[in-house]
N, C-alpha and C positions, 0 to 999 in steps of 0.2 A: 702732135706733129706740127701743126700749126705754131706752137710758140716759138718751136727749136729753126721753123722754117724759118721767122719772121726774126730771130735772133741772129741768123748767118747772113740776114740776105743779103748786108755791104762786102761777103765773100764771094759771091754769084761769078764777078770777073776773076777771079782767082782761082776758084775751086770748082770742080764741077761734082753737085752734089745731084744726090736720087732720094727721094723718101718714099716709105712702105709702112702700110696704114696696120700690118701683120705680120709676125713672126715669116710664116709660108709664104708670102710676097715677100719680103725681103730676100728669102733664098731663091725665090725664082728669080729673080732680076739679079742677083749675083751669078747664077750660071749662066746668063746670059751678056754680065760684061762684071766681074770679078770687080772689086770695092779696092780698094787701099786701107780704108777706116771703115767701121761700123758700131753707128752708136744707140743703144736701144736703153729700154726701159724694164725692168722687172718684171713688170705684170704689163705683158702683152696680148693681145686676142691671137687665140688660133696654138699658142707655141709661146712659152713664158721667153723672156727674155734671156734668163739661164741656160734654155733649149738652144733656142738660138744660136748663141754665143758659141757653144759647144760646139755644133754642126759649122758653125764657121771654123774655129779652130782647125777640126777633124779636115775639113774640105780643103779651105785655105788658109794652111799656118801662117803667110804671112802679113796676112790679113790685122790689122790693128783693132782690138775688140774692145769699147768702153762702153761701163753702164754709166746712166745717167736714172740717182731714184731719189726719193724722197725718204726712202724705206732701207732698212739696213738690215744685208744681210750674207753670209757668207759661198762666195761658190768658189767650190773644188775644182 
């Protein structure tokens, strides 16, 4: 989280981001103020990044969903 924070921060006036240290925080803080983007990682604590993604979909389709891995692999 750290690197991805410290990679945006010249966006901070532009964008207003949130970051979630977990799958399960990430969802709570989106029902509590819905995302635009949501960019996670494969191997997440709590809830893989695949989970994730899904439950976003499922919740809010218009929600923009990207992985960001090192690891390659396919999701349905």
């Amino acid at each position: 989280i750290a690197v991805l924070q410290r990679s945006l921060r010249n966006m901070q006036a532009e964008w207003q981001m949130s970051f979630a240290d977990n799958g399960r925080r990430a969802l709570e803080m989106m029902a509590a103020a819905p995302m635009d983007v949501v960019v996670t990682d494969t191997l997440t604590p709590s809830l893989s990044g695949t989970e994730l993604l899904a439950q976003v979909a499922q919740t809010y389709p218009s929600t923009v969903r990207i992985v960001l891995s090192g690891r390659s692999q396919r999701i349905s």
